[in-house]
FIKEBA-600650 format. One record per atom (N, C-alpha, C): residue in three letters; y, z, x. Coordinates in steps of 0.02 Angstrom, whole numbers, padded with zeros to 5 digits, always signed. Each point is the difference from the previous one (the first is absolute). Layout:
<tordrens>
AlaYZX...
</tordrens>
This chain:
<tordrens>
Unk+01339+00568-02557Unk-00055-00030-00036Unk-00064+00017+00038Unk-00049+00011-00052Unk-00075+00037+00047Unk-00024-00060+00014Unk-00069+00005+00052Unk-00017-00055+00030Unk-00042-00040-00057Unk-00025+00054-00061Unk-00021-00040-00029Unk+00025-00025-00067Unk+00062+00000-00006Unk+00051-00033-00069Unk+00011-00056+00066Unk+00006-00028+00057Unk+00018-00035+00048Unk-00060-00051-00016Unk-00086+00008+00010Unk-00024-00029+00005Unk+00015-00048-00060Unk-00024+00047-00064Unk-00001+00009-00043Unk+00067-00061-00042Unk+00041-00004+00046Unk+00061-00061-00022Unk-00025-00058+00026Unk-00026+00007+00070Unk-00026-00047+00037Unk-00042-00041-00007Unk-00041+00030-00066Unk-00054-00011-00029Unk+00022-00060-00061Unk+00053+00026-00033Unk+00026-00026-00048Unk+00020-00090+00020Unk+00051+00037+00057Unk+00035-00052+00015Unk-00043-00084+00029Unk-00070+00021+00016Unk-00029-00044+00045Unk-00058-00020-00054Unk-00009+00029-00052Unk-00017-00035-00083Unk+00041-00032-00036Unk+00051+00029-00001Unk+00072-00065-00049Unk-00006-00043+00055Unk-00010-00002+00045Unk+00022-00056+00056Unk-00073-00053+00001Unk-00056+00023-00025Unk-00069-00041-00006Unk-00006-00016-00049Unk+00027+00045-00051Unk-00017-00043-00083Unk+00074-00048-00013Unk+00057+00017+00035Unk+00032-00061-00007Unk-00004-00076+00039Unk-00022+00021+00066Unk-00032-00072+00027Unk-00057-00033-00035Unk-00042+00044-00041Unk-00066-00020-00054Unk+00042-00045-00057Unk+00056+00024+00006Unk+00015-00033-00071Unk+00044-00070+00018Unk+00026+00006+00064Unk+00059-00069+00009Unk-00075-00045+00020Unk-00038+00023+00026Unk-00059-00056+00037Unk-00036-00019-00050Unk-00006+00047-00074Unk-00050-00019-00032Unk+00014-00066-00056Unk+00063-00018+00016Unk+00008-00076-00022Unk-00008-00046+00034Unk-00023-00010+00082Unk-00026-00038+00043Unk-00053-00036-00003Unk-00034+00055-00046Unk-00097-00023-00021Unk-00003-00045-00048Unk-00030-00049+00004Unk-00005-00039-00043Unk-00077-00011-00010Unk-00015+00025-00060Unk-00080-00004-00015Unk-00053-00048+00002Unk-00043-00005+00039Unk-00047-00080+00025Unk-00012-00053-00059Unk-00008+00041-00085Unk-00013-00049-00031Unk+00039-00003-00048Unk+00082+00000+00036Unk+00038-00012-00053Unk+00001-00099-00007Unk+00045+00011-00063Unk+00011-00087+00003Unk+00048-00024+00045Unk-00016-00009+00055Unk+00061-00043+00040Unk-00038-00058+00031Unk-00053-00021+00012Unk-00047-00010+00026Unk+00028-00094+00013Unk-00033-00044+00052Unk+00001-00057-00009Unk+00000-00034-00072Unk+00039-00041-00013Unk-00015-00011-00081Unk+00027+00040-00034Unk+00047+00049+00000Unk+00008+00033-00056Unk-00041+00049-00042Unk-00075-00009+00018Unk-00052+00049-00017Unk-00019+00057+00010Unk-00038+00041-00006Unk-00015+00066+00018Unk-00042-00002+00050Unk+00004+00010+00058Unk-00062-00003+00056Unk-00063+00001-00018Unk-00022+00041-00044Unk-00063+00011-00043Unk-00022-00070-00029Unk+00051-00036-00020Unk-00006-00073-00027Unk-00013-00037+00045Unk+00046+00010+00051Unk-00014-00043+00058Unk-00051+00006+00036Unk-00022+00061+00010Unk-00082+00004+00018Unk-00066-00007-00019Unk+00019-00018-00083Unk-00030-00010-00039Unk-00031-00098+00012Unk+00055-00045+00036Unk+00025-00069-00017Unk-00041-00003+00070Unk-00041+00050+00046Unk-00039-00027+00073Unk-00046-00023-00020Unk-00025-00064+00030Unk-00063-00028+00020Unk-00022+00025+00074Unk-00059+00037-00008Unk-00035+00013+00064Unk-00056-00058+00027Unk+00025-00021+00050Unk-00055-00040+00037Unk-00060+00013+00017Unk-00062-00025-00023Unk-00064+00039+00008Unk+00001+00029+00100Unk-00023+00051-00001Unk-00014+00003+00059Unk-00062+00015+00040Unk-00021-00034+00038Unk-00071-00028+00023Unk-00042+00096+00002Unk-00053-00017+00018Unk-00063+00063+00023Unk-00010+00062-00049Unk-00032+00038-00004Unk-00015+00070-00045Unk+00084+00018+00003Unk+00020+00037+00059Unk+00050+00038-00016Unk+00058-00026-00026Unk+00002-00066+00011Unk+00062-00060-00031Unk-00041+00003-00103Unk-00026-00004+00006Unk-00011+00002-00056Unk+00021+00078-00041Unk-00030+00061+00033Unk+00022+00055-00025Unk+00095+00003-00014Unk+00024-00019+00063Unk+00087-00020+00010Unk+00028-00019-00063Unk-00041-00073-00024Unk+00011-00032-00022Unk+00025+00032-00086Unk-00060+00027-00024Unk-00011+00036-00034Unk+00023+00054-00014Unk+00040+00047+00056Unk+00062+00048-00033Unk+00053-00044+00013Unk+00028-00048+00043Unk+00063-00014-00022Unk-00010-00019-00063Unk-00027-00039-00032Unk-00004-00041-00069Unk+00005+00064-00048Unk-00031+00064+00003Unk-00008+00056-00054Unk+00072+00024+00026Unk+00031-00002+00054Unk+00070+00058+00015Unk+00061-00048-00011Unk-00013-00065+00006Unk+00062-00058-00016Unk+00011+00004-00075Unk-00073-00026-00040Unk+00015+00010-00051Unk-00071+00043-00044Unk+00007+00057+00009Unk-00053+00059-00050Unk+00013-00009-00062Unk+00019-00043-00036Unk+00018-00013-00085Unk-00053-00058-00007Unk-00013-00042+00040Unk-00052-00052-00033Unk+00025-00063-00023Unk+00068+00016+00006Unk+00017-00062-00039Unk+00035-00060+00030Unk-00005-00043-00046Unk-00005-00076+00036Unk+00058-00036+00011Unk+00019+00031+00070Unk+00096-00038+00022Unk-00008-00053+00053Unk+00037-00059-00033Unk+00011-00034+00047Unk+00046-00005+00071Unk-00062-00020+00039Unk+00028+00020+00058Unk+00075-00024+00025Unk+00026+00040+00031Unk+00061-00012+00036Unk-00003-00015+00067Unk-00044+00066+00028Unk-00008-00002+00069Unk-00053-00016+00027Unk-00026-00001+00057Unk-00088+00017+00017Unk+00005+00041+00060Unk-00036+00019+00011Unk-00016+00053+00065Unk-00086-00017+00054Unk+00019-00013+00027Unk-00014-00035+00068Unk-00035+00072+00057Unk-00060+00030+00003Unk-00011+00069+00037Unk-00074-00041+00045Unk-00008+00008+00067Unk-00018-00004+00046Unk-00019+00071+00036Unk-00078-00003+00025Unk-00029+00079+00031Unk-00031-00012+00039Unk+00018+00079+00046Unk-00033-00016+00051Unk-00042+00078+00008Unk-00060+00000+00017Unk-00039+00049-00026Unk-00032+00021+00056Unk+00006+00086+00054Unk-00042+00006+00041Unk-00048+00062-00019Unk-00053+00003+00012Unk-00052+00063+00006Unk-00003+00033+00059Unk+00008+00087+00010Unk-00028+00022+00049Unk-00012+00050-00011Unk-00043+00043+00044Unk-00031+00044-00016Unk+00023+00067+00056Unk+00053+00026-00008Unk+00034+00055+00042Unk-00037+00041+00010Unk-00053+00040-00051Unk-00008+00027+00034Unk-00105+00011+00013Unk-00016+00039+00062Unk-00075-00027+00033Unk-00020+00071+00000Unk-00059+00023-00008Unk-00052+00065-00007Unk-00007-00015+00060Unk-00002+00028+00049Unk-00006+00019+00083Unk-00081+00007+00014Unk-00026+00028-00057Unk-00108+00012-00003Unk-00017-00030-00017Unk+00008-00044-00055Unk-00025-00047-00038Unk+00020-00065+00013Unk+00069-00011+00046Unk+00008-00071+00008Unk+00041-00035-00066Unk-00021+00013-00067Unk+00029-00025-00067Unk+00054+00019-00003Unk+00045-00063-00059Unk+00071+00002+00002Unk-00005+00073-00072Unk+00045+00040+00016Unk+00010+00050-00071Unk+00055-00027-00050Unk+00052-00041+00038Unk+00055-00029-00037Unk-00003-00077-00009Unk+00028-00027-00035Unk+00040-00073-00010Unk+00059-00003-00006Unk+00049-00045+00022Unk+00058-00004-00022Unk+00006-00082-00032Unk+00047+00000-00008Unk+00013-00080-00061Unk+00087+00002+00019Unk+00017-00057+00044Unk+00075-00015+00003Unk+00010-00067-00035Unk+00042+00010-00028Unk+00013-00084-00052Unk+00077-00006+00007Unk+00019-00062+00027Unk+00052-00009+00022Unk+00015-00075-00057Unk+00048+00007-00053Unk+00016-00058-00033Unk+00072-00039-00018Unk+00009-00045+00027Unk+00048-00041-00010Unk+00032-00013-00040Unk+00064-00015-00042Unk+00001-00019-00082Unk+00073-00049-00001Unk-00009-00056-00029Unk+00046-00044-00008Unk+00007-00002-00084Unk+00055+00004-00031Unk+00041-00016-00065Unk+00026-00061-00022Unk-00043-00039-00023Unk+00032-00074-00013Unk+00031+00005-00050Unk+00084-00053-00022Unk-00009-00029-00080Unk-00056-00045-00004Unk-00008+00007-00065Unk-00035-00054-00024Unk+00036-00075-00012Unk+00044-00006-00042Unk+00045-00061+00000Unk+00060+00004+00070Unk-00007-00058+00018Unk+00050-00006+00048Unk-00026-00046+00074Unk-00068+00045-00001Unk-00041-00041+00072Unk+00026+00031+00047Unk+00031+00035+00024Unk+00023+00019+00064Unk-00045+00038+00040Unk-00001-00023+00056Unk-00059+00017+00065Unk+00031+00073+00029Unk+00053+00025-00023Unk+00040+00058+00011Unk-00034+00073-00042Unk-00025+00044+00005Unk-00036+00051-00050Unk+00098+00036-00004Unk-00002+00018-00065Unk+00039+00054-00003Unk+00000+00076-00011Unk-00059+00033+00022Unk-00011+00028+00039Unk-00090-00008+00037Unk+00017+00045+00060Unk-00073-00005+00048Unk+00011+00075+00020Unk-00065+00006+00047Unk+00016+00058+00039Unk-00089+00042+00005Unk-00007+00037+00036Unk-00067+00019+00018Unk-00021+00079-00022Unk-00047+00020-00023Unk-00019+00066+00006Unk-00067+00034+00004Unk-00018+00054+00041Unk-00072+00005+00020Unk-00017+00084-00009Unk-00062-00005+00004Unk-00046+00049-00060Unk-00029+00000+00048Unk-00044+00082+00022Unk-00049+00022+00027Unk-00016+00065-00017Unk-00078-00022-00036Unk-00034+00066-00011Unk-00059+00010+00031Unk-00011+00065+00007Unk-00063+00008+00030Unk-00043+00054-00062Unk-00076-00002+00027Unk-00066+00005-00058Unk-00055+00028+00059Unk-00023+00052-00035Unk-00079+00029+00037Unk-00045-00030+00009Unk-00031-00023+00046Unk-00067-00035-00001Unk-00066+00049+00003Unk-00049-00003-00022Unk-00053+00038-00005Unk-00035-00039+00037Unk-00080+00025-00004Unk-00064-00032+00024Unk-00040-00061-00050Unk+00026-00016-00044Unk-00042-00018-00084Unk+00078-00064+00020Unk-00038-00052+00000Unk+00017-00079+00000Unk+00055-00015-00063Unk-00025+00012-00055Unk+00007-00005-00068Unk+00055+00024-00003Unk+00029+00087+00027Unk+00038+00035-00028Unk+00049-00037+00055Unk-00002-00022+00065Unk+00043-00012+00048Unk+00057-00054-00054Unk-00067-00064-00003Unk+00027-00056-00036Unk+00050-00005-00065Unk-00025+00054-00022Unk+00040+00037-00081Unk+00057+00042+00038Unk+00019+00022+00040Unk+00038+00018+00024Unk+00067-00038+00019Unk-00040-00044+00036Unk+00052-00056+00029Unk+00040-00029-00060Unk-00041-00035-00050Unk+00020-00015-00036Unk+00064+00047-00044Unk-00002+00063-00001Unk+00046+00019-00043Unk+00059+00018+00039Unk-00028-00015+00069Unk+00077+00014+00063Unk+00037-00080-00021Unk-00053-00038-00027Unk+00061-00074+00000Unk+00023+00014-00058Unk-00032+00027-00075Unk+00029+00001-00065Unk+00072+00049+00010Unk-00004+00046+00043Unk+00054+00040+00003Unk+00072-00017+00033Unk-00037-00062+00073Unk+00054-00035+00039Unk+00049-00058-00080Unk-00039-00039-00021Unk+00019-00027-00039Unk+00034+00008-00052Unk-00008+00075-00034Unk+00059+00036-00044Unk+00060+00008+00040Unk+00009+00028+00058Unk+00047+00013+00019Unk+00043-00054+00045Unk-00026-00050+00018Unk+00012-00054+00011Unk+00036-00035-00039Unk-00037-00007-00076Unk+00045-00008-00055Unk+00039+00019-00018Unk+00014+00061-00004Unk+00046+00041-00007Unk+00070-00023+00044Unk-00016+00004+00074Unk+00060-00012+00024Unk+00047-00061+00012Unk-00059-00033-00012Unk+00032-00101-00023Unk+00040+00020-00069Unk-00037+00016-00055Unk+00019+00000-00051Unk+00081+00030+00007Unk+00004+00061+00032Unk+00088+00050-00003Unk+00025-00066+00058Unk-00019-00028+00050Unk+00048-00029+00007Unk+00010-00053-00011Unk-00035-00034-00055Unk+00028-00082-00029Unk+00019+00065-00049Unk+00030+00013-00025Unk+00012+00036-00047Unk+00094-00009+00020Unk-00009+00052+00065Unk+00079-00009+00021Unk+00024-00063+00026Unk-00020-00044+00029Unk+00021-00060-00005Unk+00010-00033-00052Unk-00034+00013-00056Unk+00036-00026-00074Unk+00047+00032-00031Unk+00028+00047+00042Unk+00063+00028-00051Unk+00066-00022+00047Unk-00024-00019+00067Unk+00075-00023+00038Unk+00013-00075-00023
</tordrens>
């Protein structure tokens, strides 16, 4: 056999061997918004059933405001099941310094937020789920006040999408165990 009808099997053999482990594993997956969810519901439902707790300052407010559009982006009016409980902690710095000028050229924005999962009926001082996750972006600073400030600001609008985002996927998987 030439070296390359050799590879050439080798090749074969180590593809039947990946598309059949693709296929025994690919009943393992179980899709995030199927219906298995607490309740019997579709996670989507169930995320639909959060009450978000207002949360204090500008950027608690921006927070606030995508979980409510990413829990439930339909608009519509479910009574709550759960509530969600998010706590921040917010630092500014400015990494990096112009060596001639003395002025900061960068900002950074670290947002570090907390998140507790209440039921709603039941009362229990227990969240069923909690857990923490943190966001840091950084933004150009110029010489012009205005543009710094407009800046900052869209380093928190951006912390806060993704912030949301990652509360959101994981109350997400805690409602399907």
């Amino acid at each position: 056999m030439s070296s390359s009808n050799r590879a050439n099997a080798r090749r074969a053999v180590a593809l039947t061997a990946i598309l059949g482990a693709s296929l025994l594993l690919g009943g393992c997956v179980q899709p995030l918004y199927m219906s298995s969810a607490v309740g019997g519901g579709a996670v989507g439902d169930e995320l639909q059933a959060i009450k978000v707790e207002p949360i204090p300052d500008r950027l608690g407010h921006y927070l606030t405001n995508e979980l409510i559009s990413q829990l439930n982006g339909s608009g519509s009016n479910v009574p709550p099941k759960y509530r969600l409980v998010v706590t921040l902690n917010e630092r500014v710095s400015t990494p990096t310094i112009n060596t001639f000028t003395g002025q900061a050229e960068a900002g950074a924005i670290t947002v570090d937020a907390s998140y507790q999962l209440f039921p709603v009926a039941g009362g229990t001082d227990k969240p069923m789920a909690s857990g923490s996750v943190s966001q840091f972006v950084a933004y150009d600073r110029t010489s012009q006040r205005l543009s710094n400030v407009r800046a900052a600001r869209d380093a928190e609008i951006r912390n806060a999408r993704t912030i949301a985002e990652q509360i959101r996927t994981r109350v997400a998987i805690a409602l399907t165990k």
